[in-house]
C-alpha positions in Angstrom: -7.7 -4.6 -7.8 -8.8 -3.3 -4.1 -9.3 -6.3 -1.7 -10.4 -5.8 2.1 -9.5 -2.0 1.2 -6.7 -3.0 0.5 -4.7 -1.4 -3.2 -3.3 -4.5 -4.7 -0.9 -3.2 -7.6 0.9 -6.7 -8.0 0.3 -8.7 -12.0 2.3 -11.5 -11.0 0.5 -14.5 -9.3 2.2 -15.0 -5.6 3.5 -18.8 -4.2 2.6 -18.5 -0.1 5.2 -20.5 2.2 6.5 -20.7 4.9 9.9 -21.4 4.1 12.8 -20.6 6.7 15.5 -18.1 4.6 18.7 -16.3 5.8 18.7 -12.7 5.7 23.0 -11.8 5.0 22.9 -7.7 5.3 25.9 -5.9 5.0 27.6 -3.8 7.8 30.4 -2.0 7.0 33.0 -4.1 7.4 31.3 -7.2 7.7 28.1 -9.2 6.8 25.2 -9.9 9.4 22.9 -13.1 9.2 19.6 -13.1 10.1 16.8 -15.4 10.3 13.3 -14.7 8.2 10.4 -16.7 6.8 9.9 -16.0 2.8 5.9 -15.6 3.3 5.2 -15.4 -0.9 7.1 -15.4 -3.9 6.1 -13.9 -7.4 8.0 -13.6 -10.5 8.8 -10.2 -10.0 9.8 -10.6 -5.8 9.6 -12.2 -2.6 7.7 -11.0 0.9 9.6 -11.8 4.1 8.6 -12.1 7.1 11.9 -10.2 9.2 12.1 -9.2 12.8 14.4 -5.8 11.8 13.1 -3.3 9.2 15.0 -2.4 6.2 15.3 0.5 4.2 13.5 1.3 1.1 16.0 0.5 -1.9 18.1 -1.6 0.8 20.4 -4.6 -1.4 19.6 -7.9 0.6 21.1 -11.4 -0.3 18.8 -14.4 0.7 19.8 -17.9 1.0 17.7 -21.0 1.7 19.2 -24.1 3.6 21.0 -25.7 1.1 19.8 -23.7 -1.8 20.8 -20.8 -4.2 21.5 -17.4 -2.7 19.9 -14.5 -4.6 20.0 -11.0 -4.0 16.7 -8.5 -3.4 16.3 -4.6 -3.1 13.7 -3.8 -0.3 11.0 -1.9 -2.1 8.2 -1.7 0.9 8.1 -2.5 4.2 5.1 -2.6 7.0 5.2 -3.3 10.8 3.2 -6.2 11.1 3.2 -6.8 15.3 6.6 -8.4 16.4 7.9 -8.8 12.4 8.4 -6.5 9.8 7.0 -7.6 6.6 9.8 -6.2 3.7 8.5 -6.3 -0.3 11.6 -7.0 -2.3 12.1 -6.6 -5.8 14.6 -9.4 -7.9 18.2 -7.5 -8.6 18.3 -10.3 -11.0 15.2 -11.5 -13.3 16.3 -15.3 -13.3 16.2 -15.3 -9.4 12.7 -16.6 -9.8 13.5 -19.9 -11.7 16.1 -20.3 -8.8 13.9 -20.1 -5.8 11.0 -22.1 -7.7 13.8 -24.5 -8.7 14.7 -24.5 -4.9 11.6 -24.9 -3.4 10.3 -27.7 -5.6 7.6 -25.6 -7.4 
């Protein structure tokens, strides 16, 4: 459960990648894109690799280059020197499938 001191409170077994993803955040009136690396994925979430932070509970939609877009609600986040790294939670369970689908997995 503790690795490196770290608490690790995750069941599911994590993917690492690298893979480049689109970060689409909404701003009042209008939708920004940003670019992000998806760093693991799980069947309960994703770990991006982001160079703004987020808010906790923040709704996300992620898109891959030429693949599904799926939305995510920011559950952690942690500076991580000139990226945040955000811990995002599936809004809907058969996002997984998608992004494994996807990514060839």
């Amino acid at each position: 459960m503790a690795q490196c001191g770290r608490l690790d409170r995750r069941n599911e077994d994590r993917r690492p990648t690298q893979q480049p993803i689109a970060i689409l955040r909404r701003h009042r009136f209008r939708t920004v894109k940003e670019k992000a690396y998806l760093r693991n994925y799980a069947d309960g979430g994703v770990c991006l690799a982001a160079s703004q932070p987020a808010e906790l509970d923040e709704r996300l939609s992620l898109r891959l280059a030429d693949g599904p877009k799926f939305d995510v609600k920011v559950r952690w986040q942690m500076q991580q020197g000139d990226h945040c790294l955000l811990g995002c939670e599936y809004v809907d369970p058969k996002a997984f499938d998608a992004l494994k689908t996807a990514l060839g997995d």
